[in-house]
N, C-alpha and C positions, 0 to 999 in steps of 0.2 A: 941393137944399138938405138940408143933414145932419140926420135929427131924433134922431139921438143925445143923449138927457139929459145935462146936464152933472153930475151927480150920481147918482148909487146908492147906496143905503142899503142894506145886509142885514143883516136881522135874524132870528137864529136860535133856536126857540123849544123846549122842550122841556116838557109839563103848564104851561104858564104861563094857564090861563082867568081866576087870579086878576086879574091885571095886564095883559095883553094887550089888551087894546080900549081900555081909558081911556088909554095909553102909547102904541098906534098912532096913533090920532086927536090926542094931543098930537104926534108926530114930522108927521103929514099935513099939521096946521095949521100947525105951524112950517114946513116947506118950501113949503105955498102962497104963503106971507108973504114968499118969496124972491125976486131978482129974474131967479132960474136954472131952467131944467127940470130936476126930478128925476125919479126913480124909484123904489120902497120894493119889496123882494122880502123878504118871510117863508119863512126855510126851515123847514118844521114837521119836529123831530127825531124823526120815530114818535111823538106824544104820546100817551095813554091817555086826557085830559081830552076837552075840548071845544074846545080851544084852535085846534085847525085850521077847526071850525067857524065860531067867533067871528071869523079874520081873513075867510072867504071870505065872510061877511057883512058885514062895513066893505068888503070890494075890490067887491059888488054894484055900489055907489054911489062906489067912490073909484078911477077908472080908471088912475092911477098906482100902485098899491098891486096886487102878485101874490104866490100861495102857490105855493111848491115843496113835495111830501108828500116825504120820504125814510123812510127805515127807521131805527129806532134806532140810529145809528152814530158816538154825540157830537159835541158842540158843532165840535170840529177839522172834521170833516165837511160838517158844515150849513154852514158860515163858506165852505167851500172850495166848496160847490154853489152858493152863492150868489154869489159873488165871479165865476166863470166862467160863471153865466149874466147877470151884470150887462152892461148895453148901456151905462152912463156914460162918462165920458172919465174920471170918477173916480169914486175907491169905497171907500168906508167898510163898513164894519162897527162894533154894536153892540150891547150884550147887552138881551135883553129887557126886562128891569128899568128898563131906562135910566139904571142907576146912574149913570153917566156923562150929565148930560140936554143933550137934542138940541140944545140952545142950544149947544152946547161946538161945534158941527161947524164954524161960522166961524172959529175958529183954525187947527184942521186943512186947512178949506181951502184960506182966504188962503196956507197955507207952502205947499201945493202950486202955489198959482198962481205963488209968490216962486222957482219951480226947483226945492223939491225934489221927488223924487218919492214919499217914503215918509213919513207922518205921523204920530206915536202921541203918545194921551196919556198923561200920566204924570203917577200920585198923588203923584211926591215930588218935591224940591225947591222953589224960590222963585217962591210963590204958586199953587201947589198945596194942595187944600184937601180932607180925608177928611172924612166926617161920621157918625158914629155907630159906628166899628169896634172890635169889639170888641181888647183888646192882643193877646191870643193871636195872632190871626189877622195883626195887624202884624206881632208878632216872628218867628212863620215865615215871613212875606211876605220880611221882611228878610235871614232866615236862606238863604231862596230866593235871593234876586237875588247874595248874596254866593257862591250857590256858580256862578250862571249867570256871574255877570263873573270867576272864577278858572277855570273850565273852558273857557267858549265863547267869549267877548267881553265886552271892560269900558266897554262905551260906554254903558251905558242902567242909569239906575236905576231902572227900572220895564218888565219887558219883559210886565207879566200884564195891565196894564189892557184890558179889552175896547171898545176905541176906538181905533180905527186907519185909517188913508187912504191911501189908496195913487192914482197914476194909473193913469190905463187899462194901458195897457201894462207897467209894473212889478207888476201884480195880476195878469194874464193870465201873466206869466213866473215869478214868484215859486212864483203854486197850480199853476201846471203841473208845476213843480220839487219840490214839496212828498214825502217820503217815509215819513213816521211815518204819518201821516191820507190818504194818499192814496186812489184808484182800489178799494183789496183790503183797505179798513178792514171788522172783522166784524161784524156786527148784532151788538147787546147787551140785554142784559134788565136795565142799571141807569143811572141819570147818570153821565157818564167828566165828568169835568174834568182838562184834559190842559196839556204844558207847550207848545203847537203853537205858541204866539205867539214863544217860542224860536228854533223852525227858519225862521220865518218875516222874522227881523231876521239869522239867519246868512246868510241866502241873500241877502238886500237886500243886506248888504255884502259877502256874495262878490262879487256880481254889479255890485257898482261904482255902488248907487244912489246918492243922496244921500238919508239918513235924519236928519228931524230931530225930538226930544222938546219937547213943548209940555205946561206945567201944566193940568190941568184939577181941576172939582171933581166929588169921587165921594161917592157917599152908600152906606152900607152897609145893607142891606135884611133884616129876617130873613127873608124868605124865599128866603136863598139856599144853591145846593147845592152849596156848597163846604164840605167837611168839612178843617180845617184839617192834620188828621194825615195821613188814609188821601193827600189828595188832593196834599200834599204830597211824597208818598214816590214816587206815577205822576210827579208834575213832576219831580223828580229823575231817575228815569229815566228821561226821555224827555231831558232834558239830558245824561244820559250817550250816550245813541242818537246824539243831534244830533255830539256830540264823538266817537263812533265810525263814524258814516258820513263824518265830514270826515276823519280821519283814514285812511279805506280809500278814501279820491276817491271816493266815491259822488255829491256833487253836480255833480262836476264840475271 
């Protein structure tokens, strides 16, 4: 009998002590409620706080719930440690905050069960729903995505949201494929927010998956470490990276 979870969550966490317990134990309760096995893996990004502490004290008592320590090597990193130690048939990721909340994973799932294999969700279009963002941080979001659909591919109007599904098998091929955040990413002394979710939907469609965008709702959090300028100018070029390793056949 297979006891492979039919789910995996990974959750990647960086100084989050503020928000981490009360947001675990909401994602914990919401997947007990289900009528699937899951699985919950926290990749603790090098935090400084307490925060690696805090999960290994809810996993005491929540035997579905594990922490991966890694070294400071951004969120791209933590995503991809966690995704390749995931045991589900499927596999999500999402950000600690839960900006995106864990109720939203039934959408993503059900398209996966419908065929396809790759699921993301996306803060724009029809019925999709932001809440509390500030404009700034929209009109570079938008400024972004226009230059990802004229460089890399025009299929997705939201390639950043951090919620994302994959099957077993298209997650296991995709981060093994991965080249910007891979294997020789360097320890860091600061939060990276990176354009990784990018390379992540070029490779699904090189590779002939079927990708499909679903509306969710996102809530914007101040405690987030996304600086709108600095963090936009690495997503740019790591969009240019993605559009010059496909142009020199690096993925294949």
């Amino acid at each position: 009998m297979d006891s492979r979870p039919h789910l995996s969550v990974v959750v990647p966490v960086y100084n989050e002590e503020r928000c981490i317990a009360e947001n675990l134990r909401g994602v914990l309760e919401y997947l007990a409620a289900q009528p699937y096995t899951s699985e919950v893996i926290v990749v603790d990004d090098g935090s400084r706080d307490n925060t690696a502490s805090l999960v290994e004290q809810i996993a005491a008592t929540a035997p579905s719930l594990r922490l991966i320590r890694n070294d400071h090597r951004g969120k791209a990193f933590a995503v991809r440690t966690g995704v390749l130690a995931s045991a589900g048939e499927h596999v999500l990721f999402a950000d600690a905050d839960m900006a995106t909340p864990i109720h939203q994973t039934a959408k993503l799932l059900s398209a996966l069960e419908d065929g396809n294999q790759v699921a993301i969700g996306s803060r724009e279009g029809y019925g999709a729903r932001r809440y509390n963002e500030p404009w700034m941080r929209h009109f570079m979001g938008r400024v972004f995505n226009l230059v990802v659909r004229i460089l890399v591919m025009g299929q997705h109007r939201d390639t950043q949201c951090g919620f994302k599904a994959f099957t077993r098998a298209a997650a296991q091929d995709i981060f093994h494929s991965v080249r910007l955040y891979g294997p020789s990413a360097p320890v860091l002394d600061a939060p990276l927010v990176t354009g990784f979710d990018v390379e992540l939907l070029y490779l699904a469609h090189l590779k002939d998956y079927r990708v499909v965008d679903l509306p969710v709702e996102w809530h914007y959090g101040p405690g987030s470490k996304v600086s709108p300028l600095r963090d936009s100018w690495r997503n740019f070029r790591d969009v240019l990276r993605v559009r010059y390793n496909a142009m020199r056949g690096l993925y294949g």
